[in-house]
C-alpha positions as CSV (number, residue, x, y, z in Angstrom):
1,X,57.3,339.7,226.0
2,X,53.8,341.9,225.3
3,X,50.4,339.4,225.9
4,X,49.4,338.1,221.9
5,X,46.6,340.6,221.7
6,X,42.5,338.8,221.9
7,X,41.2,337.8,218.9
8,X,37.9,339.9,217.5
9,X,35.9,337.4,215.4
10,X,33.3,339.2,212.8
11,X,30.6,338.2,210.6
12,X,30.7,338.9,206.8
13,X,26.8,338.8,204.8
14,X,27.6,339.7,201.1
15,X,24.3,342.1,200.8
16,X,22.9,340.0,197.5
17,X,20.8,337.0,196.2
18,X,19.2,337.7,199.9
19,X,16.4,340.1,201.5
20,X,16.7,343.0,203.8
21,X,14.5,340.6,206.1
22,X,17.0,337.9,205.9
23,X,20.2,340.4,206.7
24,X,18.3,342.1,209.5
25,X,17.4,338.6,211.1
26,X,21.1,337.5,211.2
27,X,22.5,341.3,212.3
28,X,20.1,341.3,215.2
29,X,21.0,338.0,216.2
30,X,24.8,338.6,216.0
31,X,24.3,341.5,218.3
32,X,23.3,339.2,221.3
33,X,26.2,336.9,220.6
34,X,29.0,338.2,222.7
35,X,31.2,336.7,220.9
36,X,31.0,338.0,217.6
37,X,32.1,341.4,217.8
38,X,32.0,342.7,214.3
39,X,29.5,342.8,211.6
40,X,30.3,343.5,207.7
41,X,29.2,344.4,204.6
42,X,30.5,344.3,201.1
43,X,30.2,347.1,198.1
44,X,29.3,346.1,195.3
45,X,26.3,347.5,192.8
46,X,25.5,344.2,191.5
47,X,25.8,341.0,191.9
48,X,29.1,339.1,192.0
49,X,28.3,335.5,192.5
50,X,25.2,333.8,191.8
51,X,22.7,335.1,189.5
52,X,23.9,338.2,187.6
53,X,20.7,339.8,187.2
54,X,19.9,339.2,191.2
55,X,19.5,341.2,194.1
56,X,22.1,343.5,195.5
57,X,21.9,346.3,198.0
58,X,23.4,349.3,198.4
59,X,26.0,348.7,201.0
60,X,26.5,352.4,202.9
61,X,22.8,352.7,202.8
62,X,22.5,349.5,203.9
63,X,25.0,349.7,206.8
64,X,23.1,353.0,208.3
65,X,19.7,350.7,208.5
66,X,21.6,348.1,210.1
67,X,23.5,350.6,212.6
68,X,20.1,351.5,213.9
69,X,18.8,348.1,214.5
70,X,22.0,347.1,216.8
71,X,23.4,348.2,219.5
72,X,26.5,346.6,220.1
73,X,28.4,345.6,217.1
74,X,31.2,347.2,215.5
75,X,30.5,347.5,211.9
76,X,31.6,348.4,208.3
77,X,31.8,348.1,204.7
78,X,34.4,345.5,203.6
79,X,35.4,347.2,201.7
80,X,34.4,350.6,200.2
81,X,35.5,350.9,196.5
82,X,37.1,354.3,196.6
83,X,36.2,354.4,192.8
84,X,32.1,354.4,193.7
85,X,32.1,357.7,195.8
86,X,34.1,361.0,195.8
87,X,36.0,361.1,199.2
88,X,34.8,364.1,200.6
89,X,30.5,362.7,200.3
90,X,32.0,359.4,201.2
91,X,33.3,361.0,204.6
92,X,30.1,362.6,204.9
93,X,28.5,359.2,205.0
94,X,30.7,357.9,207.2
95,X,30.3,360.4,209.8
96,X,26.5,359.6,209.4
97,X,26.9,356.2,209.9
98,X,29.3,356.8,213.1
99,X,26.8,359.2,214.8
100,X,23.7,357.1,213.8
101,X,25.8,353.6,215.3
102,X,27.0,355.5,218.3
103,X,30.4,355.0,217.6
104,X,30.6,351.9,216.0
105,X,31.8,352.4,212.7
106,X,35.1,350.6,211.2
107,X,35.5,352.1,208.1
108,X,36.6,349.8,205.4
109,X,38.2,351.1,202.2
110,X,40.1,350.3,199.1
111,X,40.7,350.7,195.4
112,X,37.6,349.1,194.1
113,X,37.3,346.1,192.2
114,X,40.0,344.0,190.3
115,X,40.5,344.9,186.4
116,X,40.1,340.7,186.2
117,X,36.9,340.2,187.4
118,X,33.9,340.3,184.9
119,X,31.3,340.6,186.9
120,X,32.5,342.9,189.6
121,X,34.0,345.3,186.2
122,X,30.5,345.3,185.1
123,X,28.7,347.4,187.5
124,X,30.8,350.7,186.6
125,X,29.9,350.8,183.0
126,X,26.2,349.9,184.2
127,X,26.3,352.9,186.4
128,X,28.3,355.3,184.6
129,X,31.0,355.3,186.8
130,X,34.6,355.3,185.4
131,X,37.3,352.5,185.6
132,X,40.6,354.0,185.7
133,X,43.7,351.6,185.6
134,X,45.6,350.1,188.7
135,X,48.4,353.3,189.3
136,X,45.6,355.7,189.6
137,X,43.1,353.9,191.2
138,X,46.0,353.5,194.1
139,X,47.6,357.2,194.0
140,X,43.2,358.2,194.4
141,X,43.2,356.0,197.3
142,X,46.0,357.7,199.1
143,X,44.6,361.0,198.7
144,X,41.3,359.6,199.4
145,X,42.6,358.4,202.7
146,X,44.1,362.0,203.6
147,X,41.1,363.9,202.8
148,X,38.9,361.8,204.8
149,X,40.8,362.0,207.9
150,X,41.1,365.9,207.4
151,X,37.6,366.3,207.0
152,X,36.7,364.4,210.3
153,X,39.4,366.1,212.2
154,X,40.1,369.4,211.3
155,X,38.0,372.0,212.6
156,X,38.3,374.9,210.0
157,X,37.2,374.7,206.2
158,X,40.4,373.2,203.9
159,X,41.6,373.8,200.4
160,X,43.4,370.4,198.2
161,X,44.6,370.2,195.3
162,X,46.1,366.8,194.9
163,X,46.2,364.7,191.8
164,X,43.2,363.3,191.3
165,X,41.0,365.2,193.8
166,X,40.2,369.0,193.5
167,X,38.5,370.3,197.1
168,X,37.7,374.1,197.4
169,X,36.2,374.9,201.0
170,X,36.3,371.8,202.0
171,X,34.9,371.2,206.1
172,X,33.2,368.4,207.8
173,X,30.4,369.1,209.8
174,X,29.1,367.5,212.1
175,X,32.2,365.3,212.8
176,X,32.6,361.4,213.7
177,X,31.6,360.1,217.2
178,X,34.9,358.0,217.6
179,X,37.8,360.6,218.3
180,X,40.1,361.4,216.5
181,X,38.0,359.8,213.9
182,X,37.0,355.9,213.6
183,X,39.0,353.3,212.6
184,X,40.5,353.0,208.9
185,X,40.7,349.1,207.5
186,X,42.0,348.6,203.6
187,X,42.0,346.1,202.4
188,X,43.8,344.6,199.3
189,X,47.1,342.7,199.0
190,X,48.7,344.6,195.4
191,X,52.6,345.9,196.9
192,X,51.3,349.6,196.1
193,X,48.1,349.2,198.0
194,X,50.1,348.0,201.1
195,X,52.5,351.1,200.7
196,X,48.7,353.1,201.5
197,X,48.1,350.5,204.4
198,X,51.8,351.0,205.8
199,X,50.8,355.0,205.8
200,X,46.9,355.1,206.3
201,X,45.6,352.2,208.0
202,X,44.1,350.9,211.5
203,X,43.9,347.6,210.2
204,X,45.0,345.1,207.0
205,X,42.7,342.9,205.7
206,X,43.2,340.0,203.2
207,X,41.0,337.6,201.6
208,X,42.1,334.5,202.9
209,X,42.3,331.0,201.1
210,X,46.1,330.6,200.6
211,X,48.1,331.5,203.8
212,X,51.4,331.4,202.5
213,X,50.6,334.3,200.4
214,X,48.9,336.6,203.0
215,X,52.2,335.7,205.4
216,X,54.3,336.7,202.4
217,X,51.8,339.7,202.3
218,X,52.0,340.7,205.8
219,X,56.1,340.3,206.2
220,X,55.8,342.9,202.3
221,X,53.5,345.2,204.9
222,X,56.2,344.9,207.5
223,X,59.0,346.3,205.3
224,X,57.1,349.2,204.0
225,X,56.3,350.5,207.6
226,X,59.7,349.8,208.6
227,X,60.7,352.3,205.3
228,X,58.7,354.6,206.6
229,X,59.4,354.5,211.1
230,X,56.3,353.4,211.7
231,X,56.0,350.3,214.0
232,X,54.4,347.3,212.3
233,X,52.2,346.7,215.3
234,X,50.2,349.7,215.5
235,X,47.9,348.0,212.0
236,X,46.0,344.9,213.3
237,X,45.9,342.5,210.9
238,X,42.8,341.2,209.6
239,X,41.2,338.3,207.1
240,X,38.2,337.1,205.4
241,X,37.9,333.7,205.9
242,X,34.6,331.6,204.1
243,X,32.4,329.7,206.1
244,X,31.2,326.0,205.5
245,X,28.1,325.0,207.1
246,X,28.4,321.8,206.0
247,X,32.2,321.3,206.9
248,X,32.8,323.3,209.8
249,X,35.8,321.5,210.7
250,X,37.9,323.0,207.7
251,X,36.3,326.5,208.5
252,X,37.8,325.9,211.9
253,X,41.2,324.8,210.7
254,X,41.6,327.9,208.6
255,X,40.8,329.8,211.5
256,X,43.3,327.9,213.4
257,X,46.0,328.3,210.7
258,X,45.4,332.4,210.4
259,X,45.5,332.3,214.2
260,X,48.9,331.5,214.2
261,X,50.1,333.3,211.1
262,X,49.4,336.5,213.1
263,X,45.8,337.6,212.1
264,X,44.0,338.7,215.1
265,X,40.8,340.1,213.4
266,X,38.8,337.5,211.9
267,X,36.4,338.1,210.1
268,X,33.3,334.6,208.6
269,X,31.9,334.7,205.5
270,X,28.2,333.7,205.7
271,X,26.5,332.9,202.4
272,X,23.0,332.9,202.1
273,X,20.5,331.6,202.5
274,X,21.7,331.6,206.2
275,X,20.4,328.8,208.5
276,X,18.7,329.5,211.6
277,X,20.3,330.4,214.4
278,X,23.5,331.9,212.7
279,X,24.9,333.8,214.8
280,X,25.0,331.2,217.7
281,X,26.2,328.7,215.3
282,X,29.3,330.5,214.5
283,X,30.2,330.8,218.0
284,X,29.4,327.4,219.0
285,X,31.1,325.8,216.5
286,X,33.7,328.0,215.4
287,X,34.7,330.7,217.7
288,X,34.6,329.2,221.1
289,X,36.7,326.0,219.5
290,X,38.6,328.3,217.8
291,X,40.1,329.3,221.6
């Protein structure tokens, strides 16, 4: 039988009701922890917990700030609403962010935010942008997810004309660091957003919480690749799992329990205001008992 691959343990800080001080503090520090290897982003215009009328950063813009202040972490956006940006700038930014990090871009993506949540619904009608219903949000993903890989790997100008996205002349330049292009992570756990992951996607994540429904998710994933011939295994699986400073126990439990469901790619939700000393916190109390 193949080794279990290594875990790769991450750090989640939701960019709002916090400084760009505070973030930077905790990124640097995360980057001399070997062993966190990942550090994420969210994208959202406004806030989503806490007070509404809050902070909240933009989270590409953000993530090219951060990429310069680190050297060794992996990082991304988790994960890019597809319905904020039009594919072709948001590959441009991506390919910004790859060059500026060296290489270390995991490039998160998915629909965009649930029709159900208030507050995350909000911030599209605050900035003008448009909230199309589930079906097409999904279908713009999948050609989103085509013509971004196109535009970091082919090497001559392109026309598409898919459903929902219109490109005339369409060429990245200059392209990605990571060859063939970096990493692609959706997220999401809808049955038609896993038929993009079975087709698009590096990596899976899942918000985590109930584990018997992201097993039930991941076994759904399973079917749709085997529909398809592609092998299951080649899309790392990956979840977002909330920290407790104060009860780091039942962090560690839940970290224990995805563990064995299969997840490989964890990543900890920090919430601010983050204590001092972070970074080695997680990795004292959570990571290395986590092994």
């Amino acid at each position: 039988m193949p080794d279990t691959p290594r875990p790769s343990f991450g750090i989640m800080t939701a960019p709002m009701q916090v400084g760009y001080d505070d973030l930077l503090r905790v990124w640097r520090e995360a980057d001399t922890v070997p062993e966190i290897e990942q550090a994420w982003l969210f994208d959202h215009l406004m806030p989503i917990g806490g007070d509404p009328d809050g902070p909240a950063f933009e989270g590409w813009t953000l993530l090219s700030a951060l990429a310069a202040q680190t050297r060794r972490l992996r990082l991304g956006v988790m994960v890019t609403s597809n319905r904020f940006r039009p594919p072709a700038l948001l590959a441009k930014i991506a390919t910004t962010v790859d060059i500026v990090s060296g290489g270390r871009l995991d490039f998160g993506i998915g629909v965009g935010s649930r029709p159900d949540h208030p507050l995350a619904r909000r911030e599209y009608a605050a900035h003008g942008l448009p909230f199309h219903d589930s079906a097409q949000a999904v279908a713009s993903l999948a050609e989103a997810c085509t013509l971004i890989r196109r535009l970091w790997t082919e090497e001559k100008p392109f026309d598409f004309e898919g459903t929902h996205h219109h490109l005339t002349g369409a060429f990245g330049n200059p392209k990605p660091v990571q060859r063939p292009h970096p990493p692609i992570l959706i997220g999401g756990r809808s049955a038609a957003t896993l038929r993009v992951v079975a087709e698009h996607a590096d990596l899976w994540n899942i918000p985590g919480g109930d584990i018997t429904d992201a097993i039930a998710r991941g076994a759904l994933l399973d079917r749709y690749c085997a529909e398809i011939g592609r092998d299951p295994a080649a899309i790392t699986r990956s979840i977002h799992l909330s920290v407790s400073y104060d009860h780091p126990g039942a962090t560690g439990a839940a970290i224990r329990e995805a563990l064995d469901a299969g997840f490989q790619h964890i990543v900890l939700g920090l919430s601010a205001p983050y204590p001092a000393e972070v970074a080695h916190w997680v990795a004292d109390e959570l990571i290395r008992k986590a092994g």
